[in-house]
N, CA, C and O atoms as a Tinker XYZ file with bonds, in Angstrom:
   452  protein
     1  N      0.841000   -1.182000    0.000000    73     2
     2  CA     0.000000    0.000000    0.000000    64     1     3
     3  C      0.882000    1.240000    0.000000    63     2     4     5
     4  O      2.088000    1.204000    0.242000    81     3
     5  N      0.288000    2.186000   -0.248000    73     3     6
     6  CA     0.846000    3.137000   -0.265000    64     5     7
     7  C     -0.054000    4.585000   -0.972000    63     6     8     9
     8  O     -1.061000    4.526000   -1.678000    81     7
     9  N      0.518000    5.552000   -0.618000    73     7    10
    10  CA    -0.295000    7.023000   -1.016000    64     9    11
    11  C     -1.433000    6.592000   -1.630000    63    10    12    13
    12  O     -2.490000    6.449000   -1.015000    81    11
    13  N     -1.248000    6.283000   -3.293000    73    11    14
    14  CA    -1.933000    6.202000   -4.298000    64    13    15
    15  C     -3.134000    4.891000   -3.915000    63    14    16    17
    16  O     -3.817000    4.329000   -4.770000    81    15
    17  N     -3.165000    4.647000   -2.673000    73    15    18
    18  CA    -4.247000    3.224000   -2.560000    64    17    19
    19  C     -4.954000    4.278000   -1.668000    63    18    20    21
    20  O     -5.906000    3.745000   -1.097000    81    19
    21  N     -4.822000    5.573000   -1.354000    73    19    22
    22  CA    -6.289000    6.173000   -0.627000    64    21    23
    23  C     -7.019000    6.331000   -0.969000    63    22    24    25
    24  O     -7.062000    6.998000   -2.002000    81    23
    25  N     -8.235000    5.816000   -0.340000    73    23    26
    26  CA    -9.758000    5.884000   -0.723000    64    25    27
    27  C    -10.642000    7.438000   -0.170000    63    26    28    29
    28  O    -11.818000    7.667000   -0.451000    81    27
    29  N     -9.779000    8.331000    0.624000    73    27    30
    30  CA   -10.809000    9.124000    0.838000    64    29    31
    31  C    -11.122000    9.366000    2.080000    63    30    32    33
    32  O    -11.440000   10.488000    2.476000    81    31
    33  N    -11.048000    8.119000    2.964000    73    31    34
    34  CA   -12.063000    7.826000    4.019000    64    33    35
    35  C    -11.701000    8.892000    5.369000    63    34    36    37
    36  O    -12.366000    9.392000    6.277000    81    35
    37  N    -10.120000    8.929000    4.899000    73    35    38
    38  CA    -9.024000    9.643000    5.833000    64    37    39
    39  C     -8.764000   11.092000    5.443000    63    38    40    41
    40  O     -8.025000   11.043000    4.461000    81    39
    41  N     -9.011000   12.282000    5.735000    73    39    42
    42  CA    -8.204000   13.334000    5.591000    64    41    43
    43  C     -7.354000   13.654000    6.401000    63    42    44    45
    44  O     -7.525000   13.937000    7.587000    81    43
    45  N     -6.145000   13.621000    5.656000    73    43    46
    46  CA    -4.754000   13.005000    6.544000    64    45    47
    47  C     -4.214000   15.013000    7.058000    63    46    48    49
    48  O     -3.383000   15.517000    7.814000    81    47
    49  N     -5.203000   15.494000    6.172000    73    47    50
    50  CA    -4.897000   16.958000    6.357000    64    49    51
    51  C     -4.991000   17.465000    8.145000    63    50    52    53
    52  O     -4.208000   18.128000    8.825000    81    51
    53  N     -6.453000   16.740000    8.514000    73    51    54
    54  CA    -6.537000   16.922000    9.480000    64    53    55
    55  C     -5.151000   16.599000   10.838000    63    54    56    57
    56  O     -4.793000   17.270000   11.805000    81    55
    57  N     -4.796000   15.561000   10.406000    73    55    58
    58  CA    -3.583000   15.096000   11.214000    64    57    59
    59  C     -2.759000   15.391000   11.179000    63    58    60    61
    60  O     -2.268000   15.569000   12.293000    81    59
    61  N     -1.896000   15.696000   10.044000    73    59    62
    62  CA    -1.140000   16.605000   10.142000    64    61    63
    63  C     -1.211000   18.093000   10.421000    63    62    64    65
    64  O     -0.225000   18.819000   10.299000    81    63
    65  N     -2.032000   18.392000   10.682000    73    63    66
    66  CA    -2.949000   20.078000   11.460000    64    65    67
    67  C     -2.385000   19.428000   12.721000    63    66    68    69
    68  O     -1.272000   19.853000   13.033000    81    67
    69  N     -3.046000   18.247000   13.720000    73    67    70
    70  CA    -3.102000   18.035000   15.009000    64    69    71
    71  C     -1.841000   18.001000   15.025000    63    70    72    73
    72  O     -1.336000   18.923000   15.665000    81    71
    73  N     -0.673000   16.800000   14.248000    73    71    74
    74  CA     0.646000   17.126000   14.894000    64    73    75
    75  C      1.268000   17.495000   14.370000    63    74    76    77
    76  O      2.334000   16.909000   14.183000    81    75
    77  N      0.925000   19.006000   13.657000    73    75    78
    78  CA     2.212000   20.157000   13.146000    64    77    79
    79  C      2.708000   19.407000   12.535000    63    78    80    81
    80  O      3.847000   19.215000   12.961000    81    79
    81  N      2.411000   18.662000   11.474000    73    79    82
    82  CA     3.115000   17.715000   10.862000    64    81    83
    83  C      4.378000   16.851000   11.318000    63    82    84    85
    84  O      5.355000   17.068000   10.601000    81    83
    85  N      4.579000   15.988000   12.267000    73    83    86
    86  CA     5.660000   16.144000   12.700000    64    85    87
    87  C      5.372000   14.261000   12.521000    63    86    88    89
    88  O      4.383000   13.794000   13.087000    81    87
    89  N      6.147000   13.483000   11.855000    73    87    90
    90  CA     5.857000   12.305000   11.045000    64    89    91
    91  C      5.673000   10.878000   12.422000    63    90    92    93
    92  O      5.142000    9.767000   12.427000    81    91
    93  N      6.339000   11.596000   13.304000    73    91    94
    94  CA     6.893000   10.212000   14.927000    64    93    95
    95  C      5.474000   10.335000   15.210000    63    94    96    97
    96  O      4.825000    9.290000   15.158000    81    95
    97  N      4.779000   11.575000   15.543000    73    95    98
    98  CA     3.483000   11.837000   16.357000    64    97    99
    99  C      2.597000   11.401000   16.058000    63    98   100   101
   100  O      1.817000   10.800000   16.797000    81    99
   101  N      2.386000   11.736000   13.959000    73    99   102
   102  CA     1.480000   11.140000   12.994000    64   101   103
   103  C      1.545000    9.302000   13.335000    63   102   104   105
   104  O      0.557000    8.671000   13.709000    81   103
   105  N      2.769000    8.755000   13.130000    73   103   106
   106  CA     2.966000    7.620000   13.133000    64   105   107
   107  C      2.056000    7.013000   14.564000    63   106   108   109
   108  O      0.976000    6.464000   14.343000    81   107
   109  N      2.501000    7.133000   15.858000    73   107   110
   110  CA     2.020000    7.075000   16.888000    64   109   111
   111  C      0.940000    7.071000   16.955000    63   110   112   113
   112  O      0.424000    6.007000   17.295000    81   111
   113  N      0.237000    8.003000   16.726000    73   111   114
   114  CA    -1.908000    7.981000   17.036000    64   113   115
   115  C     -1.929000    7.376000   15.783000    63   114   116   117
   116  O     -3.101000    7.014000   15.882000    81   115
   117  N     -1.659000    7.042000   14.886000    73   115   118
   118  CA    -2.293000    5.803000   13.806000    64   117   119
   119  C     -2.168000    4.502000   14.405000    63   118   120   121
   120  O     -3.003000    3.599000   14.343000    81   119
   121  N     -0.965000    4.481000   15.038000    73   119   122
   122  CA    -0.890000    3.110000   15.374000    64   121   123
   123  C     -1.699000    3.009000   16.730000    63   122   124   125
   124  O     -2.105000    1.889000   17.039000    81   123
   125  N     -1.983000    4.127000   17.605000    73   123   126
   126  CA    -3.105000    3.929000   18.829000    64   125   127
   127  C     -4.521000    3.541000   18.093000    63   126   128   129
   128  O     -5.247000    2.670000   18.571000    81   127
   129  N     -4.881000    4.303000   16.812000    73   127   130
   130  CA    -6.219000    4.037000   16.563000    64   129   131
   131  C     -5.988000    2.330000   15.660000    63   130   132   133
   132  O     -7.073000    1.841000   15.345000    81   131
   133  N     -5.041000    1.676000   15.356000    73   131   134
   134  CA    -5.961000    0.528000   15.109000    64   133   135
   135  C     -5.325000   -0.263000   15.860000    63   134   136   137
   136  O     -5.144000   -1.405000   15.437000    81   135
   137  N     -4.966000   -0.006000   16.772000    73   135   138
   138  CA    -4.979000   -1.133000   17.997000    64   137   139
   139  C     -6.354000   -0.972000   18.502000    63   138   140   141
   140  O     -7.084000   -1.955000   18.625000    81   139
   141  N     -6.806000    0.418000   18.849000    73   139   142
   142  CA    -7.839000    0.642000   19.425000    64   141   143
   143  C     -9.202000    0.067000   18.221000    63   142   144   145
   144  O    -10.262000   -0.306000   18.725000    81   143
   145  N     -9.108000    0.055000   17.300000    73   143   146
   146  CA   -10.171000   -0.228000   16.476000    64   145   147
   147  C    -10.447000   -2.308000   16.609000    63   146   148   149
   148  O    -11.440000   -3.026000   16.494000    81   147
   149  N     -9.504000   -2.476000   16.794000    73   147   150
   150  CA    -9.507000   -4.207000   17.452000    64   149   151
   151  C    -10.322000   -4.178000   18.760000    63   150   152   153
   152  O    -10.952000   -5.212000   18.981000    81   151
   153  N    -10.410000   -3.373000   19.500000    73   151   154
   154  CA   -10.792000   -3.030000   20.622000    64   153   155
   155  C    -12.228000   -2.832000   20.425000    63   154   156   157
   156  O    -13.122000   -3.493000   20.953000    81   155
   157  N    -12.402000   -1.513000   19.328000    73   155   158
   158  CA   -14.122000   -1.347000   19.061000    64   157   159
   159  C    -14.847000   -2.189000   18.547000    63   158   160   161
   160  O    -15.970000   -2.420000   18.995000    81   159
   161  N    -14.216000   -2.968000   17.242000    73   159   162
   162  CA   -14.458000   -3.819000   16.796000    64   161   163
   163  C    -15.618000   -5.196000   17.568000    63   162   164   165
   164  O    -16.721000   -5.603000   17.202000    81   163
   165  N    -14.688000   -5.605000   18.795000    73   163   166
   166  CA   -15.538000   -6.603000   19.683000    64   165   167
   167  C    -16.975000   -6.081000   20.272000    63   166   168   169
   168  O    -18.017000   -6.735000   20.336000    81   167
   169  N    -16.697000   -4.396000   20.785000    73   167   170
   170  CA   -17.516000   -3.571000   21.372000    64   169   171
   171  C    -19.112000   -3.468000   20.806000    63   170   172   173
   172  O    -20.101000   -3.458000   21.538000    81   171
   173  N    -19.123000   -3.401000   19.466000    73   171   174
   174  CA   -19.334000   -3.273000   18.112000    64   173   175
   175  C    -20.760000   -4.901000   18.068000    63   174   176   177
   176  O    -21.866000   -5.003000   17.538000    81   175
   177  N    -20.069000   -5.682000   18.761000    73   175   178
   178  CA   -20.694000   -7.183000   18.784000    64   177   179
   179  C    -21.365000   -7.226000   19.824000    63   178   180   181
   180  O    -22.132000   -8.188000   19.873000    81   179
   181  N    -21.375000   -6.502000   20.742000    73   179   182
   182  CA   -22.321000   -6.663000   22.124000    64   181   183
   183  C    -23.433000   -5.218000   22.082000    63   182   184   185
   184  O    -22.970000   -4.105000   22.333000    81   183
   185  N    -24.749000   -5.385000   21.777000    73   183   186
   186  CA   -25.624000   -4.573000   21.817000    64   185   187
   187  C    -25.960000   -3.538000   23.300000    63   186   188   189
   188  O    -26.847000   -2.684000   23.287000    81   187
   189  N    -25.134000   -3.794000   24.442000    73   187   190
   190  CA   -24.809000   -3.086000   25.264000    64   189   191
   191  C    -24.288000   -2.255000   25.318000    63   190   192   193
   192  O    -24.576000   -1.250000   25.968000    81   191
   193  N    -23.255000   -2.458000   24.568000    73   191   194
   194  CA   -21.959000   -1.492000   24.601000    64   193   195
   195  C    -21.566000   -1.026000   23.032000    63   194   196   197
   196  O    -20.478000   -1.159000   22.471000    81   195
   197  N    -22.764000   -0.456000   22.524000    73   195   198
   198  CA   -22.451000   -0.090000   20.732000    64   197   199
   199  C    -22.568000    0.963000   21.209000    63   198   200   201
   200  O    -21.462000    1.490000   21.323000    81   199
   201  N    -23.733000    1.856000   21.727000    73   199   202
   202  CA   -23.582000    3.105000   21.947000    64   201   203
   203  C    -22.154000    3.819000   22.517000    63   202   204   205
   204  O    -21.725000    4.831000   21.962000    81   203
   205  N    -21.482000    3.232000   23.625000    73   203   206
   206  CA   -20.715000    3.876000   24.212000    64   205   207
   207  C    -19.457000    3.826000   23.531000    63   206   208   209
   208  O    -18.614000    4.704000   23.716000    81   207
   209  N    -19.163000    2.298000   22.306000    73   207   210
   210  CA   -18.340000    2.150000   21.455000    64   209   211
   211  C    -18.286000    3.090000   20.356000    63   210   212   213
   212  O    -17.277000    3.471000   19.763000    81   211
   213  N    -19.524000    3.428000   20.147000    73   211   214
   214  CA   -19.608000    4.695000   18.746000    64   213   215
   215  C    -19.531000    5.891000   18.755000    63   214   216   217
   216  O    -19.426000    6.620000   17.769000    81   215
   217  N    -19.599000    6.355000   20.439000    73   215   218
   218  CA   -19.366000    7.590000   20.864000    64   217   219
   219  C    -17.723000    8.228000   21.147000    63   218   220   221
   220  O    -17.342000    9.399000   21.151000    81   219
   221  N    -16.785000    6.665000   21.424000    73   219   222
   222  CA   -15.517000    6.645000   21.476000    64   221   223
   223  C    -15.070000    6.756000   19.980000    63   222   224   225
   224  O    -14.191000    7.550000   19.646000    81   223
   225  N    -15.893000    5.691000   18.826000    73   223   226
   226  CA   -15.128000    6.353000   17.900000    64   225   227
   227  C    -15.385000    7.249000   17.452000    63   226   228   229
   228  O    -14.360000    7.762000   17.002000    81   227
   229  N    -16.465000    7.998000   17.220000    73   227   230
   230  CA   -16.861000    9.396000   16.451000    64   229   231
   231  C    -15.643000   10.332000   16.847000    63   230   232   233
   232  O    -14.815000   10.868000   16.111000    81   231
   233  N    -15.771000   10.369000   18.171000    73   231   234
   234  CA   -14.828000   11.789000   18.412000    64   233   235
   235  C    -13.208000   11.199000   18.620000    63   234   236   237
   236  O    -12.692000   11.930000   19.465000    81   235
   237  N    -12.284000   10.219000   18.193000    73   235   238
   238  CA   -11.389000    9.613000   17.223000    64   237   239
   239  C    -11.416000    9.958000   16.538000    63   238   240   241
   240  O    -10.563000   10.804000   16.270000    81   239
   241  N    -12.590000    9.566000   15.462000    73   239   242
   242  CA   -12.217000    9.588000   14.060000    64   241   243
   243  C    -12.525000   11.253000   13.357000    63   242   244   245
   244  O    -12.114000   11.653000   12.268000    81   243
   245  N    -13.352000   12.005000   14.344000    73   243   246
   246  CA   -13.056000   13.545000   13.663000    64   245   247
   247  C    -11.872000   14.007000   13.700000    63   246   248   249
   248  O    -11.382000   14.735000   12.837000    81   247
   249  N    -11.128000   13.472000   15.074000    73   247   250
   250  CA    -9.732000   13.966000   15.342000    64   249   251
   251  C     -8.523000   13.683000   14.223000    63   250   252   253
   252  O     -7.563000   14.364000   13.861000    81   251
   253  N     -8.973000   12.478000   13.877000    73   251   254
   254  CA    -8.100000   12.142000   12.857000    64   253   255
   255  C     -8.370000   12.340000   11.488000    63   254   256   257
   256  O     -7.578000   12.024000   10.600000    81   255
   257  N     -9.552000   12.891000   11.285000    73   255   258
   258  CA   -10.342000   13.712000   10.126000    64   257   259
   259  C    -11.193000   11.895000    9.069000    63   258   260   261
   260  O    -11.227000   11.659000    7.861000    81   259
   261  N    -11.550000   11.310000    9.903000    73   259   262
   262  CA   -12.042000   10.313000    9.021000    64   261   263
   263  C    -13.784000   10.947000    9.639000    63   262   264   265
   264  O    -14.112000   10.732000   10.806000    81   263
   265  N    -14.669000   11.661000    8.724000    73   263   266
   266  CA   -15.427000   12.202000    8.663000    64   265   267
   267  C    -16.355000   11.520000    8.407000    63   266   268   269
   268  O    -17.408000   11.977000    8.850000    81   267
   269  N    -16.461000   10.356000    7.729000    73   267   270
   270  CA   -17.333000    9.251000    7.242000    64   269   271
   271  C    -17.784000    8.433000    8.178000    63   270   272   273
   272  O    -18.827000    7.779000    8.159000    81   271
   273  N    -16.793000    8.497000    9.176000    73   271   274
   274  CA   -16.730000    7.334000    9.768000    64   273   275
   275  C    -17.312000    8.001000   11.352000    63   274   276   277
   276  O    -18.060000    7.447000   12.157000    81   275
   277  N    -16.688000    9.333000   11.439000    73   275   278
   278  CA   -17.978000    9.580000   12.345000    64   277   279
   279  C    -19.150000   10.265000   12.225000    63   278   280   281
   280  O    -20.030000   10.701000   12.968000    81   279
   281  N    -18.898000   10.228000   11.094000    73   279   282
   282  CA   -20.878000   10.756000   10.873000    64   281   283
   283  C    -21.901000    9.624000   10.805000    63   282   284   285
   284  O    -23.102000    9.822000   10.989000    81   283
   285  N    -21.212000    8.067000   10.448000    73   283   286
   286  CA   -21.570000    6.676000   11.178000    64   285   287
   287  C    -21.940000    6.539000   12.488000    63   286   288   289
   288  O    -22.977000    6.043000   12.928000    81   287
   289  N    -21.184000    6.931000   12.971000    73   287   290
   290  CA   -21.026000    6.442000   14.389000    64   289   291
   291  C    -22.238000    7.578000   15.201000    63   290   292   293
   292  O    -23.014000    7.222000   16.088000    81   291
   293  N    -22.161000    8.639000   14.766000    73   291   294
   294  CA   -23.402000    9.542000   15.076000    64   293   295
   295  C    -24.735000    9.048000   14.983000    63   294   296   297
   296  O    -25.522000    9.085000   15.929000    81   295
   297  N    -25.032000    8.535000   13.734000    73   295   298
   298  CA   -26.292000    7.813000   13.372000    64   297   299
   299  C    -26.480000    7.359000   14.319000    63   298   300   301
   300  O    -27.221000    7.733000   15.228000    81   299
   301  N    -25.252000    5.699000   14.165000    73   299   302
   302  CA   -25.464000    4.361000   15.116000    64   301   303
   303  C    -24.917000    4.796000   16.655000    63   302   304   305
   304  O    -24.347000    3.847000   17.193000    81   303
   305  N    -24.964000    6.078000   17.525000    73   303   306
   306  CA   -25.118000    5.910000   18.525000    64   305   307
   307  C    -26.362000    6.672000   19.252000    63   306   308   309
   308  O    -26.602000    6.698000   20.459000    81   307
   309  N    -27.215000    7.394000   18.006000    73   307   310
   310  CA   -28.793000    8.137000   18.084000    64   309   311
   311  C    -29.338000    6.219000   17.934000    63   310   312   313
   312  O    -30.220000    5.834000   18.702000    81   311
   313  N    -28.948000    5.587000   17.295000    73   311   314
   314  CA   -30.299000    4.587000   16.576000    64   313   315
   315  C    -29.439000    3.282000   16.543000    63   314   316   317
   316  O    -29.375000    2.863000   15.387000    81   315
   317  N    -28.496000    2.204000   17.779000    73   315   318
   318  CA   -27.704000    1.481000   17.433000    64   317   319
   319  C    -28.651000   -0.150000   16.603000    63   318   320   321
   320  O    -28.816000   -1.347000   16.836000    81   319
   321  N    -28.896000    0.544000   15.925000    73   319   322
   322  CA   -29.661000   -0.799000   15.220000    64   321   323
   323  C    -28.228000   -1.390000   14.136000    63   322   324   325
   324  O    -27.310000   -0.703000   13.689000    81   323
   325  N    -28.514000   -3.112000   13.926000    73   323   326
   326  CA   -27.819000   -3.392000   12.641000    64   325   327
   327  C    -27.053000   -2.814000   12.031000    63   326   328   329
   328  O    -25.838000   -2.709000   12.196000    81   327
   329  N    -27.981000   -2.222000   10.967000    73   327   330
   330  CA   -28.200000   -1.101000    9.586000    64   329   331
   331  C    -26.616000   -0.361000   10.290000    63   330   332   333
   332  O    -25.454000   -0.375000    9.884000    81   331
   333  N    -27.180000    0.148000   11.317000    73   331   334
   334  CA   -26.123000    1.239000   11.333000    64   333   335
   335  C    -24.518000    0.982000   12.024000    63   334   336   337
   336  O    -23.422000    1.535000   11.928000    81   335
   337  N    -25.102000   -0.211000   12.776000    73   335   338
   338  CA   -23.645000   -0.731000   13.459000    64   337   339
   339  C    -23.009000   -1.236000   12.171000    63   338   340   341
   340  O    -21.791000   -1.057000   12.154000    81   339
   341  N    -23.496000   -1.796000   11.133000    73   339   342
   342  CA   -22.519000   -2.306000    9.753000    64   341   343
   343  C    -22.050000   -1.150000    9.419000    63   342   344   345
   344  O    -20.819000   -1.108000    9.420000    81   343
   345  N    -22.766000    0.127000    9.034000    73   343   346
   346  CA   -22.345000    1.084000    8.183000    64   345   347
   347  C    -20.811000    1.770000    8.792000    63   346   348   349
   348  O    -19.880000    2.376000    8.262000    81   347
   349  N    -21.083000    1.374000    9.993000    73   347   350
   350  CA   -19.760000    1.748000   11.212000    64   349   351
   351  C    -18.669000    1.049000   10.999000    63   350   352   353
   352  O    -17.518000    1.477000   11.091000    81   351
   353  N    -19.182000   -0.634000   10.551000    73   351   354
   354  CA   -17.839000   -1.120000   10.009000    64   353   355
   355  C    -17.482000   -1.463000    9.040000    63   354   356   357
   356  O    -16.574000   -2.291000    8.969000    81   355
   357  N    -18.118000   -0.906000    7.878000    73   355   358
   358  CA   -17.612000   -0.501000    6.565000    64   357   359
   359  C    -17.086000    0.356000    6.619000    63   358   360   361
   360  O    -16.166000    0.175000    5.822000    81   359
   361  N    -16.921000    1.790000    7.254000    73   359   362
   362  CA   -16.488000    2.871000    7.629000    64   361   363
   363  C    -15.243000    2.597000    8.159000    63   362   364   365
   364  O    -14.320000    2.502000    7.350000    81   363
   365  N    -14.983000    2.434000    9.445000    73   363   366
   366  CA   -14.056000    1.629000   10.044000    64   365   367
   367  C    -13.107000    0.945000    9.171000    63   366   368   369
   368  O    -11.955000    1.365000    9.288000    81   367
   369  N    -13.254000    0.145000    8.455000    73   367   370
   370  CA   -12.937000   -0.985000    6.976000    64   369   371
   371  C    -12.103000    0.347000    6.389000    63   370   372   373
   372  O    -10.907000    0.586000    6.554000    81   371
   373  N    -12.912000    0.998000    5.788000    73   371   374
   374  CA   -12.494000    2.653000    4.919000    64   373   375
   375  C    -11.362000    3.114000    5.629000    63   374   376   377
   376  O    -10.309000    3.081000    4.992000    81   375
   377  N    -11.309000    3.593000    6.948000    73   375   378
   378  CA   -10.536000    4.308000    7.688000    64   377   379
   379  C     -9.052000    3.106000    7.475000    63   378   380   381
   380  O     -8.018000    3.308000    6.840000    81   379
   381  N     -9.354000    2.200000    8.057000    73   379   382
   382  CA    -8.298000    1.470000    8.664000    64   381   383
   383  C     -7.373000    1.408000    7.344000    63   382   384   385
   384  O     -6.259000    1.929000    7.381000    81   383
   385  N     -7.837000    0.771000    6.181000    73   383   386
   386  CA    -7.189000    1.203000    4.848000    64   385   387
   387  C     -6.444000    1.945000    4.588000    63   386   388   389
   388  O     -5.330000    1.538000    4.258000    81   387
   389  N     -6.766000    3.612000    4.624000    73   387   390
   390  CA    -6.362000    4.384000    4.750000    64   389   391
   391  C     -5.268000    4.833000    5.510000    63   390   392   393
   392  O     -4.379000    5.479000    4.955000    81   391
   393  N     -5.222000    4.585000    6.655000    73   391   394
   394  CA    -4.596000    4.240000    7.913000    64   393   395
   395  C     -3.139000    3.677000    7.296000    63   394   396   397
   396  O     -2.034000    4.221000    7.311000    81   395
   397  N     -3.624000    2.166000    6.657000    73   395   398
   398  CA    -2.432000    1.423000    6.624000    64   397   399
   399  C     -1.819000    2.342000    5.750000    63   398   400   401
   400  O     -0.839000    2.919000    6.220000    81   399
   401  N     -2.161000    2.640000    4.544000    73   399   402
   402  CA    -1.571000    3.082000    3.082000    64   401   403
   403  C     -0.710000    4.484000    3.920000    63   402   404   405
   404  O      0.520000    4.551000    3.907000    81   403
   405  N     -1.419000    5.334000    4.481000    73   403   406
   406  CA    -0.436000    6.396000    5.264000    64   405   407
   407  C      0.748000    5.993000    5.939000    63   406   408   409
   408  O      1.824000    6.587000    5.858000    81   407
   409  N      0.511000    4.905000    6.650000    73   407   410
   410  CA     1.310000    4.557000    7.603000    64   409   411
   411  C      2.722000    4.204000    6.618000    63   410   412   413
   412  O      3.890000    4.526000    6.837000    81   411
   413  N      2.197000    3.492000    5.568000    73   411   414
   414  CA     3.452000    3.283000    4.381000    64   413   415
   415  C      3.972000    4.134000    4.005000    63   414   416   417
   416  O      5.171000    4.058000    3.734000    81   415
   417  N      3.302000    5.205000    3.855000    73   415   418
   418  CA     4.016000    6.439000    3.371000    64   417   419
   419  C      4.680000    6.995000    4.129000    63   418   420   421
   420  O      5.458000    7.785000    3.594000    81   419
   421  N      4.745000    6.916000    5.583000    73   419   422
   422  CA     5.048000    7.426000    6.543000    64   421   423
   423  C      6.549000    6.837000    6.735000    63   422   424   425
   424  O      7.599000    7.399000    7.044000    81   423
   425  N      6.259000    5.570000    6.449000    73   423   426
   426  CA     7.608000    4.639000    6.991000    64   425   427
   427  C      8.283000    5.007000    5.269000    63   426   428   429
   428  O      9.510000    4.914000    5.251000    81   427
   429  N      7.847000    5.273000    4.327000    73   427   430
   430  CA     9.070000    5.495000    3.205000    64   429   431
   431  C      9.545000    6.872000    3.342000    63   430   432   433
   432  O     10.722000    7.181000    3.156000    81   431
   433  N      8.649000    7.677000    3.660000    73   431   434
   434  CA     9.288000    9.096000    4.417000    64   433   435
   435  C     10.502000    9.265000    5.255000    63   434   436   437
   436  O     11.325000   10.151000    5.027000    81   435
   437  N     10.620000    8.306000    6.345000    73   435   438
   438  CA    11.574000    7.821000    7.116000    64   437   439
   439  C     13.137000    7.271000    6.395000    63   438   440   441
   440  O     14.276000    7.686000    6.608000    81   439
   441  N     12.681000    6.262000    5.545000    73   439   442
   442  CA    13.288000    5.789000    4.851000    64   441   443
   443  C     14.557000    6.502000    3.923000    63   442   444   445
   444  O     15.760000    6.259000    4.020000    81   443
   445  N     13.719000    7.679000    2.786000    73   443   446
   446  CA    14.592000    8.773000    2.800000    64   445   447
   447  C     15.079000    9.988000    3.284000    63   446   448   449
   448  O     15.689000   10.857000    2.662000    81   447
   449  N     14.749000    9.962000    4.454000    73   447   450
   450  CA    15.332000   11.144000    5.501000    64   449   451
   451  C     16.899000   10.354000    5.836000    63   450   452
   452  O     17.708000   10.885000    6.596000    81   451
């Protein structure tokens, strides 16, 4: 993966806004959010705990500018039905993608420094 495999899901603009572009910091909260997304993921499976799972990721994923993914999670934590807990992890799916393909770019950045 790499740059040219982004879908969108990510505006990486946003993140580099949060850490002044600074590539260790970027690297770091990508790699917190999909550890943490293994985490929502299970959350995600227990109808108890979708609301409080979708409220953790919404305000994640604005931070990290995946906009899709919490305007999902908005829906499915007004209405945690099905319908909307999937649309969360197709979203999620979107993000994490994204995620990786940056993260490549990140580590070839490194690479030629």
């Amino acid at each position: 993966m790499s740059r040219r495999d982004l879908t969108g899901a990510v505006d990486f603009g946003v993140l580099d806004h949060t850490t002044g572009g600074d590539d260790a910091v970027a690297e770091e909260i990508l790699e917190l959010f999909v550890e943490q997304a293994a985490l929502w993921s299970r959350l995600l499976d227990e109808p108890e705990a979708r609301r409080d799972a979708c409220h953790t990721i919404r305000g994640t994923a604005a931070g990290l500018g995946a906009q899709a993914l919490a305007d999902a999670c908005a829906i499915a934590e007004r209405d945690p039905a099905q319908i909307h807990i999937d649309r969360v992890r197709d979203e999620l799916d979107r993000a994490l993608a994204d995620v990786a393909a940056w993260r490549h770019e990140l580590m070839l950045r490194s690479l030629r420094a």
